[in-house]
C-alpha positions as CSV (number, residue, x, y, z in Angstrom):
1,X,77.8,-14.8,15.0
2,X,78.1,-11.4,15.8
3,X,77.9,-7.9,14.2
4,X,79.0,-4.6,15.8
5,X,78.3,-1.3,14.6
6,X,80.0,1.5,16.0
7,X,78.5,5.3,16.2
8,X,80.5,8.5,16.9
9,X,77.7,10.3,17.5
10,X,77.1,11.9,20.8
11,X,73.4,11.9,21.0
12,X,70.9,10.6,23.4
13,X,68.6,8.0,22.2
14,X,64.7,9.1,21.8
15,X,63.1,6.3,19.5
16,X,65.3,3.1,18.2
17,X,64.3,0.9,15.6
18,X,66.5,-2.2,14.3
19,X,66.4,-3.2,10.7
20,X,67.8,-6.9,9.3
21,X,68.0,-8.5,6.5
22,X,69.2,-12.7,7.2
23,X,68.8,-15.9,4.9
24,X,68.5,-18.9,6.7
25,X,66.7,-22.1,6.1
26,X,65.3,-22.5,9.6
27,X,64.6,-19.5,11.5
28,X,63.1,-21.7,14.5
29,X,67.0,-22.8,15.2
30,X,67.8,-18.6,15.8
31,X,67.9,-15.9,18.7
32,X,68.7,-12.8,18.0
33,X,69.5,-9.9,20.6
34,X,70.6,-6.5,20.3
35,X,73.2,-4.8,23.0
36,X,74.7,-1.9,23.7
37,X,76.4,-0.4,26.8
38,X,75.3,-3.5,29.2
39,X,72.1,-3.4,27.9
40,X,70.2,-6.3,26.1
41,X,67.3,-6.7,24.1
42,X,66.0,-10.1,22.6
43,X,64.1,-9.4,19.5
44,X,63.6,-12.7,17.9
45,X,63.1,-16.1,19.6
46,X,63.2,-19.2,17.7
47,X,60.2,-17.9,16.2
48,X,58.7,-19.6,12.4
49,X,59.3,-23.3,13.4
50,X,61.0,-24.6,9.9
51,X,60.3,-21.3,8.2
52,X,62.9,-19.6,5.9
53,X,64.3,-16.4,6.1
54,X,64.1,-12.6,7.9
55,X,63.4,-10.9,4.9
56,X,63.7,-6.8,5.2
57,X,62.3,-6.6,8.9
58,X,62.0,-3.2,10.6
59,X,61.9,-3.9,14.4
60,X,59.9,-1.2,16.3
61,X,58.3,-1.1,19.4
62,X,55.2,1.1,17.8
63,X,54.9,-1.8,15.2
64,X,51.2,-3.2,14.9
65,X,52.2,-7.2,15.7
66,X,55.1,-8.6,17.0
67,X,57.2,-10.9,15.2
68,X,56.1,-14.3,17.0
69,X,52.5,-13.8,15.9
70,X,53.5,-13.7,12.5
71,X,54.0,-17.1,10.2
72,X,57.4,-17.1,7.9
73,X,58.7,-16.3,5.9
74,X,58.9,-13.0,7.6
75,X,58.9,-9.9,5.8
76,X,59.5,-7.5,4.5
77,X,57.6,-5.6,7.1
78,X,57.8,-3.7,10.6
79,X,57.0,-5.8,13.8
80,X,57.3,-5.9,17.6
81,X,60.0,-7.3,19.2
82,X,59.5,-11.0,20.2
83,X,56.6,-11.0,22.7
84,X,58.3,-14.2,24.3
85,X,61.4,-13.6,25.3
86,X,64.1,-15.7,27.4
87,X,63.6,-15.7,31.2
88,X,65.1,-12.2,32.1
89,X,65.3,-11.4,28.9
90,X,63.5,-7.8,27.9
91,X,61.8,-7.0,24.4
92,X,61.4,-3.4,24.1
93,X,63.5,-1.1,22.0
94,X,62.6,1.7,24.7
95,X,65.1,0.2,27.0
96,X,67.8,2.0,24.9
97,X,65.6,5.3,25.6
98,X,67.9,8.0,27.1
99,X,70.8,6.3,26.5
100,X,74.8,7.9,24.7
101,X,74.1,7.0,21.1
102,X,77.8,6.9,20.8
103,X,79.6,3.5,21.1
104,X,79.2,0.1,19.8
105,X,75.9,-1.9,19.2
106,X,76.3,-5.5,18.9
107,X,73.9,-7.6,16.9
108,X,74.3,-11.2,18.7
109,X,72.9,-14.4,16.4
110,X,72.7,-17.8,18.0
111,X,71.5,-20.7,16.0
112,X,71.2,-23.4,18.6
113,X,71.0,-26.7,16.7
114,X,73.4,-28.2,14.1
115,X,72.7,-28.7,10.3
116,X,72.7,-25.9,7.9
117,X,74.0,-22.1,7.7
118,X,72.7,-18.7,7.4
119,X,74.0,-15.2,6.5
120,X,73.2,-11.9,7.9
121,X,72.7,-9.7,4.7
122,X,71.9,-6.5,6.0
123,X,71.7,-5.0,10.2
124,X,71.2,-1.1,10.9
125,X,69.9,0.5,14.0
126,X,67.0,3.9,13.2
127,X,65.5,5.9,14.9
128,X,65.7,9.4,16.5
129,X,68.5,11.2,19.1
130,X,68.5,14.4,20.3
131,X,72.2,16.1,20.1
132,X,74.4,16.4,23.3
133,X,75.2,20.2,24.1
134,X,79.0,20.4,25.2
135,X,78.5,23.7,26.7
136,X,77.0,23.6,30.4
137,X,75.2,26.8,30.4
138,X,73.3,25.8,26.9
139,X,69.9,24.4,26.9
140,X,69.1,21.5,24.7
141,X,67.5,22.6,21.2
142,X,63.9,20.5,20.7
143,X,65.3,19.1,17.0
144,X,66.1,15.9,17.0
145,X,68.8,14.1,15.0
146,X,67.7,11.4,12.3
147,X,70.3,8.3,13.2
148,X,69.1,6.1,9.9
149,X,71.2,3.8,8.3
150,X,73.9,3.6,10.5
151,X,74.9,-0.1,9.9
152,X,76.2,-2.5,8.1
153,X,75.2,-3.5,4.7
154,X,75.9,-6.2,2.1
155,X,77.6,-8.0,4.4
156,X,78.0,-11.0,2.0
157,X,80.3,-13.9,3.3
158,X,79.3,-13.4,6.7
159,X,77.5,-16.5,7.7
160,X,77.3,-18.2,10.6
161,X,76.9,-22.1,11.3
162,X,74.8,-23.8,14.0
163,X,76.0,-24.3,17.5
164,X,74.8,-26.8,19.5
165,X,72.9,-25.5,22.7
């Protein structure tokens, strides 16, 4: 299943955190990636075995542990991106460093085995921006722009089933 979110904002990315909220009863069957403008991030992968849930999880490169050294059920809490990721796969939040906040940011969930169902409860994108100056001749203020919460919330009736890999 997927989940967009899409930001007028014209902003350029500083600091990006990604928050979710997701019942499911096997978090081991799960990747979870993040993209936005061609670029992905996997930030979960098939991580907890036959553990339950991703329960208020802040994802942020400055975290303390990343989410694969943790046992489920996991959260609430902040952690690193998956330090395992596919082959070609990259884990850091920093990739979106730089980057138009404005556009669509897609939260992609694959459950890759058959058998039971999930639902994504809650998925926002955080983090800091500093504004876009439309006039040429201006030079860029140093405040940044809080982006919290943009996102999606209660997004009950969303689930998604297993597909088989």
């Amino acid at each position: 299943m997927s989940s967009t979110i899409t930001v007028s904002e014209n902003a350029f990315i500083s600091d990006l955190n990604v928050f979710i909220d997701l019942t499911h009863t096997y978090m081991g069957d799960l990747d979870i990636f993040l993209e936005h403008n061609g670029t992905q991030v996997q930030l979960f992968n098939q991580d907890g075995y036959n553990g339950d849930n991703l329960t208020g999880v802040l994802f942020d490169d400055e975290a303390n542990i990343a989410i694969d050294s943790w046992s489920p059920p996991f959260g609430p809490g902040t952690f690193q991106t998956d330090s395992s990721p596919d082959s070609g796969e990259s884990r850091l939040l920093s990739d979106f460093n730089g980057m138009n906040l404005s556009g669509d940011w897609q939260l992609l969930i694959v459950d890759n085995y058959r058998g039971d169902a999930g639902q994504l409860n809650t998925f926002r994108i955080e983090g800091n921006a500093h504004s876009v100056q439309n006039n040429a001749n201006s030079v860029p203020e140093p405040a940044t722009a809080t982006i919290l919460f943009f996102g999606l919330a209660g997004l009950a009736g969303s689930g998604f089933r297993r597909k088989k890999k």
